[in-house]
C-alpha positions as MATLAB code, in Angstrom:
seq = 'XXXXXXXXXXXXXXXXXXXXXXXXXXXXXXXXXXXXXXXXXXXXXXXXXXXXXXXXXXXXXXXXXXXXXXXXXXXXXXXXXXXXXXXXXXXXXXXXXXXXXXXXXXXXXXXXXXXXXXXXXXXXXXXXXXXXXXXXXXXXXXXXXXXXXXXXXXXXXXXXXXXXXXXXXXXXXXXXXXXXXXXXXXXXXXXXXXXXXXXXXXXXXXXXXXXXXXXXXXXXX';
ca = [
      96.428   85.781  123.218;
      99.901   86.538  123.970;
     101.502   87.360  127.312;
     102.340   90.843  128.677;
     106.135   90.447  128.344;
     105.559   91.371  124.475;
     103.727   94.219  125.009;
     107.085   95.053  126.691;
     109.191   93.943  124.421;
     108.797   97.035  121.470;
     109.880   95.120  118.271;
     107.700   92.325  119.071;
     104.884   94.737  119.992;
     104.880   96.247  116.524;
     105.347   92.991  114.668;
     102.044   91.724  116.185;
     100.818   95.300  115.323;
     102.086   94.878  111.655;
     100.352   91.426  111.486;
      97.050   92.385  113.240;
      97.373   95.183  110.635;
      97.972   92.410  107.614;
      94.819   90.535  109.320;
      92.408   92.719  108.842;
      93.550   95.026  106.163;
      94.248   98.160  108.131;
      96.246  100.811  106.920;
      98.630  102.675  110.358;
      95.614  105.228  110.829;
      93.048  102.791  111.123;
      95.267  100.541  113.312;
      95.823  103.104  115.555;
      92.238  104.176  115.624;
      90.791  100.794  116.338;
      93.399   99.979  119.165;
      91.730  103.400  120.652;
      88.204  102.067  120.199;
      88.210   98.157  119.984;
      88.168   96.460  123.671;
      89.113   93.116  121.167;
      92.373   94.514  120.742;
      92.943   96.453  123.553;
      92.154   92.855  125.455;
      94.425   90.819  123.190;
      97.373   93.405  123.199;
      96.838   93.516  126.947;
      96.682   97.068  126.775;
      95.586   99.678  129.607;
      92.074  101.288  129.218;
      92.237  103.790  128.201;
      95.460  102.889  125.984;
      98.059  105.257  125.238;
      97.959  106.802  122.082;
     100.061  105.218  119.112;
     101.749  107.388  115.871;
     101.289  105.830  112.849;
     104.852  106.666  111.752;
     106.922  103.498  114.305;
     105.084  101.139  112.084;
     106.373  102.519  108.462;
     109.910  102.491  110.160;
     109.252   99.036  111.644;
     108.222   98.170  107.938;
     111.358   99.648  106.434;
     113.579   97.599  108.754;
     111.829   94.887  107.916;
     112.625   95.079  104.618;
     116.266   95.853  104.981;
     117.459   94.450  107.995;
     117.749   90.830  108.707;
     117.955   90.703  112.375;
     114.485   92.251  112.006;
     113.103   90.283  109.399;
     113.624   87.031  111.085;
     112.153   88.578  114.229;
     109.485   89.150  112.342;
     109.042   85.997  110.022;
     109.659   84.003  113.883;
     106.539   85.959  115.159;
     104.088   86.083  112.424;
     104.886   82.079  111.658;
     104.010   82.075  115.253;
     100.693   83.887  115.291;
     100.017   83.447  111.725;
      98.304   80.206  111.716;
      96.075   81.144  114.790;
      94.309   84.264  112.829;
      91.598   83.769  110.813;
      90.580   86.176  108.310;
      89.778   86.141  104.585;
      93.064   86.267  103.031;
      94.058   82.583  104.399;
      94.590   81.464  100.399;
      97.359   84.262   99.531;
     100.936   83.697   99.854;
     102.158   84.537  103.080;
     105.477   85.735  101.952;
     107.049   88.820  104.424;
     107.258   91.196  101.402;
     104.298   90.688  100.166;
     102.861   90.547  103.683;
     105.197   94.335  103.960;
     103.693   96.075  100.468;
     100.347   95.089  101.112;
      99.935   97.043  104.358;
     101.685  100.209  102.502;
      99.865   99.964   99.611;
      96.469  100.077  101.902;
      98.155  102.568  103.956;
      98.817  104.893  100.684;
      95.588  103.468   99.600;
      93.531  105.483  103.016;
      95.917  108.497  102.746;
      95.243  109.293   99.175;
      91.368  108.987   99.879;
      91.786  110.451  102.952;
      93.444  113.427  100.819;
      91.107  113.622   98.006;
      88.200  113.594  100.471;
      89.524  117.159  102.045;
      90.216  118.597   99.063;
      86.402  117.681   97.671;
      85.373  119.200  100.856;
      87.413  122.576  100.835;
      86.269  123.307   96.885;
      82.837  122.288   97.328;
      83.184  125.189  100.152;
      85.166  127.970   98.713;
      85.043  127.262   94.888;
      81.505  125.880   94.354;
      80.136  127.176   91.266;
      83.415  125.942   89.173;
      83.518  123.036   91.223;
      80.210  121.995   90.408;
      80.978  122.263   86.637;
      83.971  120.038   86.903;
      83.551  117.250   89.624;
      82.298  113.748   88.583;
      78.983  113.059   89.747;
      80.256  110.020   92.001;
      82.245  112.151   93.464;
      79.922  113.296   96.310;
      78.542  109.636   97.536;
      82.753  108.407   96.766;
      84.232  111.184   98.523;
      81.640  111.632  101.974;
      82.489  113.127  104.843;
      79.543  111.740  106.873;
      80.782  107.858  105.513;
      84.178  109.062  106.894;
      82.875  109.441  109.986;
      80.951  106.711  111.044;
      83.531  104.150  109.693;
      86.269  105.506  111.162;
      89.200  102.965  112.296;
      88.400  100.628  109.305;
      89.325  100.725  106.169;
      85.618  100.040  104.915;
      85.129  103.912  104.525;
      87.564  103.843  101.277;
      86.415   99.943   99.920;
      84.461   99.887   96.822;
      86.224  102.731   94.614;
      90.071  101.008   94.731;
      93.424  102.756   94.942;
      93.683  102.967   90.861;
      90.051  104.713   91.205;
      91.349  107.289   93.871;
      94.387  108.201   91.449;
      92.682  108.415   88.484;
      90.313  110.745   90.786;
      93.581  113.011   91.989;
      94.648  113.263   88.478;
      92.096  114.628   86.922;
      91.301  117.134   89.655;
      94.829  118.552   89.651;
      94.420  118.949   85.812;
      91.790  120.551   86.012;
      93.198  122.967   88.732;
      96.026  123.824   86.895;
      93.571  124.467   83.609;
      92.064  127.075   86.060;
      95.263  128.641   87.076;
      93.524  130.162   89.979;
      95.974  131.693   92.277;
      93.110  131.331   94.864;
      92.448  127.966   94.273;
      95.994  126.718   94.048;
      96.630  128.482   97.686;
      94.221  126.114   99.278;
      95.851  124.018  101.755;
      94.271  121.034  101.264;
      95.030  121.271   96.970;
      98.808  122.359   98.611;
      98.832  118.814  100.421;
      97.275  116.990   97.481;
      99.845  117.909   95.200;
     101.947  117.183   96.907;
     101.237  113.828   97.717;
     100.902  113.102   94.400;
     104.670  114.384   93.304;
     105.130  111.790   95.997;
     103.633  108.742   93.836;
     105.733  109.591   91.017;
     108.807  108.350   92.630;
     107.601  105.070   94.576;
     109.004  102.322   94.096;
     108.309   98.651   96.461;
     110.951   96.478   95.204;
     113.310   97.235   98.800;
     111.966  100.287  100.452;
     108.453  100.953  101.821;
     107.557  104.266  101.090;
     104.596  104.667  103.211;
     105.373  107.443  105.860;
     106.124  109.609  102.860;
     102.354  109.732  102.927;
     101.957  110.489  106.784;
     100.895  113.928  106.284;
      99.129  115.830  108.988;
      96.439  117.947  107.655;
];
């Protein structure tokens, strides 16, 4: 696909990252996950095997430069005009303006990490708060919010399709509401409910129009 001389080059690296990522709708964990498992990638980034581990947090600051700086902008708009019209993928029909191209890959990124979020916190109450857990969790919760779907789809961004980033909110809301109804010392001590939150004071404050936001949301758990 494209020579080794990018893969040394680390600008152009993660602008082909960020576009691979536009591609195939990957939020930065699932990138990173599926240039660990998928010889496609690992083949067409001309990477070693086994490759060396990537953080998810270069490609938010890429982003962000993106965004602000011009110098990296056009380095971008060069490479993904370049590379652009070679992918093919489902989204051919949308405009292929950079910001757009930018906020989509935060918004899935913010998308995974809220439902990555909510899924833990299902997890740890279901655990260590059952009985008033049971009384307050939506039914859907438990096929939604599964650990074992987690799993198996891990480095794509299928595990979190069908309920959509609205659904996942909506989701977060009502569970912290109804944790702070409890006012359970216990329950609000939980680390996972402790991340949750405050992830969600987070989402109060975001704004796309010239900053991407997303490594706000890279929270290690």
């Amino acid at each position: 696909m494209l020579g080794t001389e990018l893969y040394g080059n680390t600008l152009a690296f993660l602008a082909l990252l960020t576009i691979i990522q536009f591609a195939e709708d990957l939020a930065d964990n699932d990138l990173v996950e599926s240039v660990q498992s998928r010889p496609d990638l690992k083949y067409a980034l001309h990477l070693p095997d086994p490759s060396l581990r990537l953080s998810p947090l270069p490609l938010c600051v890429f982003r962000q430069k993106v965004l602000s700086d011009p110098s990296y902008r056009n380095l971008f708009k060069e490479i993904f005009i370049h590379i652009y019209p070679n992918l093919h993928f489902r989204r051919l029909d949308e405009d292929a303006d950079i910001n757009n191209v930018v906020i989509s890959i935060c918004i899935n990124t913010i998308h995974a990490s809220l439902f990555d979020a909510m899924l833990r916190s299902v997890e740890a109450l279901s655990a260590d708060q059952f009985v008033w857990f049971r009384r307050i969790a939506k039914p859907f919760w438990y096929e939604r919010y599964s650990h074992t779907k987690s799993i198996f789809n891990t480095g794509s961004s299928i595990r979190y399709q069908g309920s959509t980033l609205e659904d996942i909110k909506a989701d977060i809301q009502y569970l912290l509401q109804s944790v702070a109804q409890l006012d359970s010392q216990e329950v609000n001590e939980i680390e996972e409910i402790k991340i949750l939150k405050r992830m969600w004071d987070k989402m109060s404050c975001f704004e796309f129009d010239n900053n991407c936001h997303t490594c706000l949301l890279n929270t290690k758990y």
